[in-house]
C-alpha positions in Angstrom: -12.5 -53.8 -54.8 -13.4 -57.4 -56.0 -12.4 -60.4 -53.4 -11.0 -63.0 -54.7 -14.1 -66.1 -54.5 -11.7 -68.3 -52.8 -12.1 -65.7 -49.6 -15.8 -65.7 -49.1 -16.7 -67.6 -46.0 -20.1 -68.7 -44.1 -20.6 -66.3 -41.5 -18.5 -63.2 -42.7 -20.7 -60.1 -44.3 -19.9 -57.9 -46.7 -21.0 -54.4 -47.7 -21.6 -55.0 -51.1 -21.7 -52.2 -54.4 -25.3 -52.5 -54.2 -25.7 -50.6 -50.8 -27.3 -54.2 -49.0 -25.1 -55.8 -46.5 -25.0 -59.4 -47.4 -24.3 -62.5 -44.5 -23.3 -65.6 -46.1 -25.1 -68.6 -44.6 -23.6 -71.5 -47.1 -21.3 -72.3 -49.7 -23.3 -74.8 -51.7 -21.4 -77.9 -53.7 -22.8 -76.6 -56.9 -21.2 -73.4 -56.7 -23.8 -70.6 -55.7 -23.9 -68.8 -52.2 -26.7 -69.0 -49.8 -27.2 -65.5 -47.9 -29.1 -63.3 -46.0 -29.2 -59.6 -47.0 -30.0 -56.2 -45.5 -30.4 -52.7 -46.3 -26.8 -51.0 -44.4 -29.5 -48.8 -42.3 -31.5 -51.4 -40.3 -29.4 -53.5 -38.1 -32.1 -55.0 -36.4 -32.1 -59.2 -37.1 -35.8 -59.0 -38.6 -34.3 -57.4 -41.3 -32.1 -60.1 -43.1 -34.2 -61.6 -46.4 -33.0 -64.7 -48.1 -30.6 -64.5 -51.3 -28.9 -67.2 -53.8 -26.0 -66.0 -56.0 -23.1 -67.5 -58.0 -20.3 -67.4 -56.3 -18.5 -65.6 -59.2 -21.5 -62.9 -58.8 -21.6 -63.1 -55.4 -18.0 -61.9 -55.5 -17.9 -59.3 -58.1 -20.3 -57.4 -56.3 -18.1 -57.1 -52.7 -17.0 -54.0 -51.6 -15.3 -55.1 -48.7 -15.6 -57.1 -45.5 -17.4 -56.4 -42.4 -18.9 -56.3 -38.8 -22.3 -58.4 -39.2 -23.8 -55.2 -36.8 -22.2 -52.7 -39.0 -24.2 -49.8 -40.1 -22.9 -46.5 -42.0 -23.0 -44.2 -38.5 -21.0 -46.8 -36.4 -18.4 -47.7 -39.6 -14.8 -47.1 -37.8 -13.4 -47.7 -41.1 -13.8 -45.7 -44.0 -13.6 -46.9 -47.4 
């Protein structure tokens, strides 16, 4: 499922095709995203690495929305 770019918000995550769980730090005026990303097994916050997107990319890639702590054994909701 793709969100729709207009529904992306700083502070959300999103579980993203890639496998990486993405935190979005900042919508920047030129259009990009400013994240943080983690692999969906490590939930720990010296994990999270630095990312830049397009917001169109950033977008395309979503799977869905959720927990910042979330992690493939504690996932409540299945996709």
């Amino acid at each position: 499922m793709t969100l729709p770019p207009e529904s992306i918000e700083a502070g959300k995550c999103y579980l993203m095709k890639t496998g990486h769980l993405r935190r979005v730090v900042r919508l920047m005026p030129d259009g990009r995203i400013q994240y943080e990303h983690r692999p969906v097994h490590q939930a720990n916050a010296k994990t999270w690495k630095p990312g830049m997107q397009s917001h169109h990319s950033f977008a395309e890639l979503i799977e869905r929305e959720i927990p910042c702590d979330w992690t493939p054994e504690a996932d409540g909701d299945s996709a």
